[in-house]
C-alpha positions as CSV (number, residue, x, y, z in Angstrom):
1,X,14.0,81.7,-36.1
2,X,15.1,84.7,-38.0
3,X,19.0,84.4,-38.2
4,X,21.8,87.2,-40.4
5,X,25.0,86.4,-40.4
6,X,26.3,88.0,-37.2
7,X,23.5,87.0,-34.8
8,X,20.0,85.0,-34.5
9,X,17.1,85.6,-31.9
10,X,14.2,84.1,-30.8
11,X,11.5,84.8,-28.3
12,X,11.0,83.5,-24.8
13,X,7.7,82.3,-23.9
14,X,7.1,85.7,-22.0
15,X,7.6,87.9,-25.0
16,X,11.5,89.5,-24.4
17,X,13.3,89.0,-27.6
18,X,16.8,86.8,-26.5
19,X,19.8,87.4,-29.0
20,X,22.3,84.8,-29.2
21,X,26.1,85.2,-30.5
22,X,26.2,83.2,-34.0
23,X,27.9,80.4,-32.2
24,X,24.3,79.5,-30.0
25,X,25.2,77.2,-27.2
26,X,24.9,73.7,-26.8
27,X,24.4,71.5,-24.1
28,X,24.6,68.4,-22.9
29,X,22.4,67.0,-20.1
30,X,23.9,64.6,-17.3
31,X,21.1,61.4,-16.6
32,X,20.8,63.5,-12.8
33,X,19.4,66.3,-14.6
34,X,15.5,66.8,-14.6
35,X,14.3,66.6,-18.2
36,X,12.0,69.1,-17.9
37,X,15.4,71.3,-18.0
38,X,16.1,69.7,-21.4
39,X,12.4,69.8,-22.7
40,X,12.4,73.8,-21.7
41,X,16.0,74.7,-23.5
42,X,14.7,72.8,-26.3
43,X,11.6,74.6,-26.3
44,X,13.3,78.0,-26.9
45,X,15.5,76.4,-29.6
46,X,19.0,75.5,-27.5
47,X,20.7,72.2,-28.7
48,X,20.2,69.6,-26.0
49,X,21.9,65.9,-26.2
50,X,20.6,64.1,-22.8
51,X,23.1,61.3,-21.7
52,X,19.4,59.3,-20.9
53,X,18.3,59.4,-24.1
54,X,21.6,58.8,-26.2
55,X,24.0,57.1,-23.6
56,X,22.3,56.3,-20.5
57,X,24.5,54.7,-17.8
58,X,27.5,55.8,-18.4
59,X,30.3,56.8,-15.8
60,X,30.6,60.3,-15.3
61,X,34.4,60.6,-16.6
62,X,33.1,59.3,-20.0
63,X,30.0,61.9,-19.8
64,X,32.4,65.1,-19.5
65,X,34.6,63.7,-22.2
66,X,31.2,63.3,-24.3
67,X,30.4,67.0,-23.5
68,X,34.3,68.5,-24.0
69,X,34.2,66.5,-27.6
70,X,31.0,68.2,-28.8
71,X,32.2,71.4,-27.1
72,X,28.6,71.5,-24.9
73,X,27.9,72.6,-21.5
74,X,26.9,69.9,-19.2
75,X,23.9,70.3,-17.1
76,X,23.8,68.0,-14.1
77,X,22.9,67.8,-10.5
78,X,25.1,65.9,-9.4
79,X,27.5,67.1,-7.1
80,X,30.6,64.9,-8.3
81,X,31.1,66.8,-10.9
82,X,32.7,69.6,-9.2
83,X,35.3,67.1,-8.1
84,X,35.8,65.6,-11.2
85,X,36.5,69.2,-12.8
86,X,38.5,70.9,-9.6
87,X,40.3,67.4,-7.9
88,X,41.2,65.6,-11.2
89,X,40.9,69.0,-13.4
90,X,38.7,67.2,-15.8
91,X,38.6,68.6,-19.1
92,X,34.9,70.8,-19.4
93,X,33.1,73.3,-22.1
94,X,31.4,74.4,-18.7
95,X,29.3,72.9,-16.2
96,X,25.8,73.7,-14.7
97,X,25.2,72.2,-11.5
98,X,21.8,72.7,-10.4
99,X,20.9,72.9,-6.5
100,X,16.6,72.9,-6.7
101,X,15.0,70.9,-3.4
102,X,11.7,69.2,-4.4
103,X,9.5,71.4,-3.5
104,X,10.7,74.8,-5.9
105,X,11.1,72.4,-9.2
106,X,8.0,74.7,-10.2
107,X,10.1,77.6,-10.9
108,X,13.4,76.1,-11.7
109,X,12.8,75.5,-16.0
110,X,12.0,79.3,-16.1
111,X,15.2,80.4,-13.8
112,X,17.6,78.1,-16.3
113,X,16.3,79.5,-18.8
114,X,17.0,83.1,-17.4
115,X,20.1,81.9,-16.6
116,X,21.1,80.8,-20.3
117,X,19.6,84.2,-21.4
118,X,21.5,86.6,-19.2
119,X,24.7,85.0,-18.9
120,X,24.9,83.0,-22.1
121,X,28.7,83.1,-22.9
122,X,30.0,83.3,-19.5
123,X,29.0,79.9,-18.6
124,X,31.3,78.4,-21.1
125,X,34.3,76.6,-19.9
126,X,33.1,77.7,-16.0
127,X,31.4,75.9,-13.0
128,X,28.0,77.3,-12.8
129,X,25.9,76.5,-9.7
130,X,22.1,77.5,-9.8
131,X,20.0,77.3,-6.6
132,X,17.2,79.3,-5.3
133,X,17.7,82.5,-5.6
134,X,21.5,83.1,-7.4
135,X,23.5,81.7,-9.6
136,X,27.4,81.4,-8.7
137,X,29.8,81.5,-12.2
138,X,33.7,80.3,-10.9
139,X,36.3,80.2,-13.2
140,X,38.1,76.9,-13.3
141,X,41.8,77.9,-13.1
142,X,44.3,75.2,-14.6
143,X,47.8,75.8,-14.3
């Protein structure tokens, strides 16, 4: 990877140059999360800590404290997670939940990936939810 001091790209798999802000995103994947999520961010360079590999069964509060300390995005798919960050306002860098059925796991590595690439930033300290065919970004008010 080429990097200057105000920015450092790479190249996607299909040939589009991504630029990333100096301060790339990290994330951190939830055990729920299909690793081939983890093994295609990594591919194009993104920082990926996976709960399986470093910490695997623990509870979910300890997993979004794991991911606020390292300031990383959590990639999950489970659904509890929304009520950990929106019932108990949970403390989060940003949360992905990702909505793919069985049968359209083919395309969903390449449509994270899209996601990460067009929306970058704005997924930090929001609730994401990626399914087939949109991606909903919802602030998480606090009062």
């Amino acid at each position: 990877m080429l990097q200057t001091s105000s920015e450092m790209s790479g190249w996607l798999n299909s040939g589009q140059e991504r630029k990333i802000s100096e301060k790339m995103l990290r994330f951190f994947a939830d055990e729920s999360c299909d690793f081939a999520i983890v093994r295609g961010l990594r591919s194009i360079g993104f920082d990926v800590r996976a709960v399986a590999e470093d910490m695997p069964g623990i509870p979910d509060p300890e997993v979004l404290k794991a991911a606020v300390s390292e300031n990383r995005i959590l990639l999950t798919e489970d659904k509890d997670f929304g009520e950990w960050v929106f019932a108990h306002k949970s403390a989060t860098a940003g949360v992905v939940l990702i909505r793919y059925p069985s049968n359209m796991r083919s395309v969903m590595i390449e449509l994270m990936i899209e996601l990460v690439n067009r929306h970058g930033n704005e997924l930090l300290g929001k609730f994401t939810v990626l399914e087939p065919g949109r991606a909903r970004i919802r602030s998480i008010a606090r009062e």
